[in-house]
N, CA, C and O atoms as a GROMACS GRO file, in nm:
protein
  248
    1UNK      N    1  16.727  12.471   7.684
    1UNK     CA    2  16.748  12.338   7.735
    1UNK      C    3  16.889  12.332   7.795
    1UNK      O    4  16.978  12.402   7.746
    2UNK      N    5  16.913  12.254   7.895
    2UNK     CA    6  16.995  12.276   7.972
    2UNK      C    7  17.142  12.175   7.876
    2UNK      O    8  17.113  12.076   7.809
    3UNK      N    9  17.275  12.219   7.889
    3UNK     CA   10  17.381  12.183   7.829
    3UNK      C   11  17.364  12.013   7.881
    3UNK      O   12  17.366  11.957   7.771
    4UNK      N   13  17.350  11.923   7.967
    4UNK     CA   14  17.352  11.836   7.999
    4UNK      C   15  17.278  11.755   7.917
    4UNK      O   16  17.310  11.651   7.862
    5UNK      N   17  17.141  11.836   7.917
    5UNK     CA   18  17.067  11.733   7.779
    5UNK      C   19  17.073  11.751   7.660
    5UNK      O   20  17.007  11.685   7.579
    6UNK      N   21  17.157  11.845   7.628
    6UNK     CA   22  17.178  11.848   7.492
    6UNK      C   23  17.307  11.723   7.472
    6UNK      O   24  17.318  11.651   7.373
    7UNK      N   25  17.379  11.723   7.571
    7UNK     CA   26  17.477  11.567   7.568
    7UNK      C   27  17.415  11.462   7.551
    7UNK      O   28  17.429  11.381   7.460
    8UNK      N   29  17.331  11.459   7.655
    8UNK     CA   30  17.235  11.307   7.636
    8UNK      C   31  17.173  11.303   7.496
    8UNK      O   32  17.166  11.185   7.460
    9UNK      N   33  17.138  11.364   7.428
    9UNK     CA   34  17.040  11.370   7.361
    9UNK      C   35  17.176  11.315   7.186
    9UNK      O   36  17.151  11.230   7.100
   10UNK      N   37  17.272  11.384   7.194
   10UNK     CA   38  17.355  11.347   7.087
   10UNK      C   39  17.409  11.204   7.110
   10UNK      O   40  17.432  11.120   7.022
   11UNK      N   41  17.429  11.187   7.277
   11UNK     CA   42  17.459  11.042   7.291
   11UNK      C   43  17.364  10.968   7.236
   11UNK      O   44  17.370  10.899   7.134
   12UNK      N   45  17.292  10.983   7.294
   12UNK     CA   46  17.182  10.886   7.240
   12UNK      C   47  17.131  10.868   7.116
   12UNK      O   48  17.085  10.760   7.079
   13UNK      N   49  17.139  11.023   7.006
   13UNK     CA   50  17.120  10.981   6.879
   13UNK      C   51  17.227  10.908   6.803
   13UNK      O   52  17.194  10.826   6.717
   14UNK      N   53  17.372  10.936   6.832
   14UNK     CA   54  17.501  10.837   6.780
   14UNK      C   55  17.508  10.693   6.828
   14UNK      O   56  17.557  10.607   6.754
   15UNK      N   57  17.460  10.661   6.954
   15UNK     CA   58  17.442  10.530   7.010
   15UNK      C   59  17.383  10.424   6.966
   15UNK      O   60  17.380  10.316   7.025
   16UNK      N   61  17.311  10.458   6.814
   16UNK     CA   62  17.245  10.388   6.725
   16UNK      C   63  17.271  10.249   6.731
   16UNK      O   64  17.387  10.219   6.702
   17UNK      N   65  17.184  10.141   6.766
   17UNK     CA   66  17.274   9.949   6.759
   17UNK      C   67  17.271   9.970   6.628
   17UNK      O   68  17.179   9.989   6.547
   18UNK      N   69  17.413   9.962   6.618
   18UNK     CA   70  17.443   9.931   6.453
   18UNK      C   71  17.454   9.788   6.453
   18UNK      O   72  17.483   9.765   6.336
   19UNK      N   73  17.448   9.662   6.521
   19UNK     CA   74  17.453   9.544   6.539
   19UNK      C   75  17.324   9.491   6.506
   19UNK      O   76  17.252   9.468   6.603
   20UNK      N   77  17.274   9.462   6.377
   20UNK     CA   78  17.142   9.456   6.305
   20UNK      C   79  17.119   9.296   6.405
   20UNK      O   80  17.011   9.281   6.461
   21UNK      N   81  17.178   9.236   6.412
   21UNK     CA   82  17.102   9.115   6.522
   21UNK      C   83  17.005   9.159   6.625
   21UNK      O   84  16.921   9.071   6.646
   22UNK      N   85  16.990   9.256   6.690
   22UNK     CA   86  16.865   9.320   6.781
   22UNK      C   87  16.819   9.390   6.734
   22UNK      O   88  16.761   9.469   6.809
   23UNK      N   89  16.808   9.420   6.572
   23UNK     CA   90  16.715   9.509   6.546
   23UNK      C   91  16.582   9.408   6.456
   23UNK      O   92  16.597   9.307   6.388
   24UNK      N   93  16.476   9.472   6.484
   24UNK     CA   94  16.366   9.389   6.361
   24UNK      C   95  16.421   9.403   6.169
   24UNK      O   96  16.341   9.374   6.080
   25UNK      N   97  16.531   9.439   6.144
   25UNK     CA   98  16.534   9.412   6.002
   25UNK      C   99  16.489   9.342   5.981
   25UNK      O  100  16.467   9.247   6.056
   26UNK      N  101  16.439   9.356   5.824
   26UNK     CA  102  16.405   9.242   5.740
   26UNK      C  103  16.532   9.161   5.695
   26UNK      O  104  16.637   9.181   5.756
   27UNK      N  105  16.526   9.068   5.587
   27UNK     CA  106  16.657   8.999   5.578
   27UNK      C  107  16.744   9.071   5.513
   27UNK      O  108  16.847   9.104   5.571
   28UNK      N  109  16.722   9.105   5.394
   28UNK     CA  110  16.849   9.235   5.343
   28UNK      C  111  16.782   9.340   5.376
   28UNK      O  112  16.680   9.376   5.318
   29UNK      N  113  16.844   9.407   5.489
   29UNK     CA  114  16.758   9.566   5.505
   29UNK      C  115  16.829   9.646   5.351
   29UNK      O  116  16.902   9.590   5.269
   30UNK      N  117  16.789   9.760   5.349
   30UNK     CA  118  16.856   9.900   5.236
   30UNK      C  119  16.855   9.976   5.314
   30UNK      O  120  16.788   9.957   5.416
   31UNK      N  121  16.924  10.085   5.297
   31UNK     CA  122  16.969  10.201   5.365
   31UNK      C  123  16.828  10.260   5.409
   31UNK      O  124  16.807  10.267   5.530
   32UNK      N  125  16.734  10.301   5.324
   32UNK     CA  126  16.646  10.350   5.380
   32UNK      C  127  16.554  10.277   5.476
   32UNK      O  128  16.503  10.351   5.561
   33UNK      N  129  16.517  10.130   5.485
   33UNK     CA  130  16.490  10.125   5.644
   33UNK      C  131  16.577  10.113   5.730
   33UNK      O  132  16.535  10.094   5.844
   34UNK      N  133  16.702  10.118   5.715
   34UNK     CA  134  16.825  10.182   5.849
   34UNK      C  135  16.793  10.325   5.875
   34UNK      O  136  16.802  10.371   5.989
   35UNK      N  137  16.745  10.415   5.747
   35UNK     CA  138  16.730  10.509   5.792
   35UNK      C  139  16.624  10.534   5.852
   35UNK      O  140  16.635  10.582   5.964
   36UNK      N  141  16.523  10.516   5.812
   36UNK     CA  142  16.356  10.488   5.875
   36UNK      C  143  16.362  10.452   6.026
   36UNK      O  144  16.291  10.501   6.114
   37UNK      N  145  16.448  10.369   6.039
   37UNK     CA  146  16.511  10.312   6.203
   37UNK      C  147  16.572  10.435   6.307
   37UNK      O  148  16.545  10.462   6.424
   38UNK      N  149  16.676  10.500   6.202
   38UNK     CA  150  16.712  10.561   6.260
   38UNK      C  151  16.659  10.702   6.299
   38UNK      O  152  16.733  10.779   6.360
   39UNK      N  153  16.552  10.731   6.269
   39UNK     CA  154  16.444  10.843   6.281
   39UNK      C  155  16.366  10.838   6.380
   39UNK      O  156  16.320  10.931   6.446
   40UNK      N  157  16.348  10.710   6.393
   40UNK     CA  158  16.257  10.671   6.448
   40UNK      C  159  16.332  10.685   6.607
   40UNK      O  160  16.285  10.757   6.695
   41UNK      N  161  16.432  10.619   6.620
   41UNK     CA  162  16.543  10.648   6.729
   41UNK      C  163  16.574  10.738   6.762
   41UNK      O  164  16.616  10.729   6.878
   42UNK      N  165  16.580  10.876   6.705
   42UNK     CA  166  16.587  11.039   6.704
   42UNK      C  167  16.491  11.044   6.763
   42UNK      O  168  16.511  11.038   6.884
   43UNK      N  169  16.336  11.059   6.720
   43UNK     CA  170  16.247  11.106   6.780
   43UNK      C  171  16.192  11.023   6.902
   43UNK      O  172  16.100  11.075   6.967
   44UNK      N  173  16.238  10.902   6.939
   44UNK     CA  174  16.236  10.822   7.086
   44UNK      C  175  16.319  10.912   7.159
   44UNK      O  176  16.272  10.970   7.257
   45UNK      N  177  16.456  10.933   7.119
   45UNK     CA  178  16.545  11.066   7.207
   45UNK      C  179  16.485  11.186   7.257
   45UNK      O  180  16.481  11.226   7.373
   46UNK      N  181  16.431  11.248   7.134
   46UNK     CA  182  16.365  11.389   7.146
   46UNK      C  183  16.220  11.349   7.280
   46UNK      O  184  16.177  11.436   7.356
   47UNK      N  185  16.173  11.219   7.279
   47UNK     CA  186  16.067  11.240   7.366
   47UNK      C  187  16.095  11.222   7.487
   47UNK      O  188  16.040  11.270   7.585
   48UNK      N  189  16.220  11.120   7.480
   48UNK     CA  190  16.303  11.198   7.623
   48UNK      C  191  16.381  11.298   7.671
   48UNK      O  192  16.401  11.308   7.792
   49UNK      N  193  16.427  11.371   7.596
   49UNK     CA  194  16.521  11.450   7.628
   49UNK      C  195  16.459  11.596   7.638
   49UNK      O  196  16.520  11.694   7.682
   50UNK      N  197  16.335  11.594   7.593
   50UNK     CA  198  16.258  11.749   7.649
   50UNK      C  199  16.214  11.729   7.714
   50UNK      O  200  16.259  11.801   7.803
   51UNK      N  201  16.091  11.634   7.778
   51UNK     CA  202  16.048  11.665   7.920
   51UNK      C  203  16.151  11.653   8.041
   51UNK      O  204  16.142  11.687   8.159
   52UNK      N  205  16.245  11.597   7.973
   52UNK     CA  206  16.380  11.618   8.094
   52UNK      C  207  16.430  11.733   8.110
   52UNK      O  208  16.463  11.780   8.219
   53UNK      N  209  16.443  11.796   7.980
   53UNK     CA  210  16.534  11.928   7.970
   53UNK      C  211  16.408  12.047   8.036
   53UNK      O  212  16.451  12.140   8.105
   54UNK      N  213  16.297  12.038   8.018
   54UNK     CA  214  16.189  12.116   8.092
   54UNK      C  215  16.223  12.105   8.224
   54UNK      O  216  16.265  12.203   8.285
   55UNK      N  217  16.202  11.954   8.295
   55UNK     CA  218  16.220  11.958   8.404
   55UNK      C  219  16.364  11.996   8.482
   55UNK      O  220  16.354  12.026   8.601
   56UNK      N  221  16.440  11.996   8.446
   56UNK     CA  222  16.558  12.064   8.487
   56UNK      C  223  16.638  12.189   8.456
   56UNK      O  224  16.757  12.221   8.458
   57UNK      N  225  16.514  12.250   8.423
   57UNK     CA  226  16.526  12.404   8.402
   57UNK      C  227  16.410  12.448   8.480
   57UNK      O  228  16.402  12.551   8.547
   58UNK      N  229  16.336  12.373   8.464
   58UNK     CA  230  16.218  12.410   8.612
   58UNK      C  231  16.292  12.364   8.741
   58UNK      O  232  16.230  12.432   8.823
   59UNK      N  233  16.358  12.313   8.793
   59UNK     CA  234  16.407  12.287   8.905
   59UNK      C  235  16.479  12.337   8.925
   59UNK      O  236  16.498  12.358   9.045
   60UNK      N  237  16.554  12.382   8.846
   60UNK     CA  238  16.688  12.502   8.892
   60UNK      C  239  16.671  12.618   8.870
   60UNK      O  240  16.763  12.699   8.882
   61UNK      N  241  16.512  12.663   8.821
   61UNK     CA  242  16.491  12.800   8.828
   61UNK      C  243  16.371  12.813   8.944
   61UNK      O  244  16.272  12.884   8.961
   62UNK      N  245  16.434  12.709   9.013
   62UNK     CA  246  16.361  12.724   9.146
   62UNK      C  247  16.440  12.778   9.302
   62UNK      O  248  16.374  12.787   9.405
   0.00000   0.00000   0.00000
């Protein structure tokens, strides 16, 4: 995978809204559905950041 998306891909997993006002919490969240959230946000990354990283290793090994 190309160095570029491996940037995007950490940006985007640290970029976490830690500002629980836009997130669906419940009223007292616990750590574990922050964490549940935040997994969930990882693997939204990961489903962008490989067909990107495919495609721009297919294009430049063109």
């Amino acid at each position: 995978m190309p160095n570029s998306v491996k940037v995007f891909y950490w940006v985007w997993a640290f970029s976490f809204p830690y500002d629980y006002r836009y997130l669906p919490f419940p009223e007292e969240p616990t750590g574990l559905v922050f964490i549940g959230f935040w997994i969930v946000w990882l693997g939204v990354g990961g489903l962008i950041a490989i067909p990107l990283g495919d495609w721009i290793a297919k294009r430049n090994s063109s």
